[in-house]
C-alpha positions, 0 to 999 in steps of 0.5 A: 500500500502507498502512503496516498492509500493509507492517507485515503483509507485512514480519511474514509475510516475517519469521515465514517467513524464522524458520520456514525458518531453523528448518527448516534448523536442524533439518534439519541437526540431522537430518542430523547425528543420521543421520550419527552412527547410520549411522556408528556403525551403518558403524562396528560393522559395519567392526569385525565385518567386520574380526574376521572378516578377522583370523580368516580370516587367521590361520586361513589364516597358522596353516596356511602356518606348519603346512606351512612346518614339515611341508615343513622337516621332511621337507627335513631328514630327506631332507638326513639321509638322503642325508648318510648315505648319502653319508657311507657311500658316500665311507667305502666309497670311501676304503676300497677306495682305500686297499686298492688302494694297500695301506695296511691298515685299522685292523683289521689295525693293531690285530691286528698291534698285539695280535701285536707284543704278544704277540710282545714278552710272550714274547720277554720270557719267554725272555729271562727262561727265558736268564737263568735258565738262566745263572745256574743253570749259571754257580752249578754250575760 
C-alpha cells in the first residue's frame, strides 16, 4: 500500500467513524425528543385518567356518606321509638306495682291534698262561727 492509500483509507475510516458518531448523536437526540412527547403525551393522559378516578370516587364516597346518614337516621328514630315505648311500658309497670302494694298515685295525693284543704278552710270557719258565738253570749250575760 502507498502512503496516498493509507492517507485515503485512514480519511474514509475517519469521515465514517464522524458520520456514525453523528448518527448516534442524533439518534439519541431522537430518542430523547420521543421520550419527552410520549411522556408528556403518558403524562396528560395519567392526569385525565386520574380526574376521572377522583370523580368516580367521590361520586361513589358522596353516596356511602348519603346512606351512612339515611341508615343513622332511621337507627335513631327506631332507638326513639322503642325508648318510648319502653319508657311507657316500665311507667305502666311501676304503676300497677305500686297499686298492688297500695301506695296511691299522685292523683289521689293531690285530691286528698285539695280535701285536707278544704277540710282545714272550714274547720277554720267554725272555729271562727265558736268564737263568735262566745263572745256574743259571754257580752249578754
Amino acid at each position: 500500500m502507498t502512503a496516498k492509500h493509507k492517507a485515503s483509507d485512514s480519511d474514509t475510516l475517519q469521515n465514517e467513524l464522524t458520520e456514525r458518531g453523528r448518527e448516534v448523536w442524533l439518534a439519541g437526540l431522537g430518542a430523547l425528543a420521543t421520550v419527552e412527547e410520549e411522556g408528556t403525551k403518558l403524562f396528560n393522559r395519567l392526569v385525565d385518567r386520574g380526574q376521572e378516578f377522583e370523580e368516580e370516587r367521590r361520586a361513589k364516597i358522596e353516596e356511602a356518606t348519603e346512606t351512612v346518614r339515611e341508615q343513622s337516621d332511621e337507627a335513631l328514630a327506631q332507638l326513639e321509638e322503642a325508648g318510648e315505648e319502653t319508657q311507657s311500658a316500665l311507667a305502666s309497670s311501676v304503676s300497677a306495682a305500686l297499686e298492688r302494694f297500695g301506695v296511691p298515685t299522685q292523683k289521689e295525693v293531690d285530691d286528698l291534698a285539695d280535701k285536707v284543704d278544704h277540710l282545714s278552710k272550714q274547720v277554720e270557719n267554725l272555729a271562727e262561727h265558736l268564737a263568735e258565738d262566745e263572745t256574743s253570749s259571754s257580752d249578754q250575760s
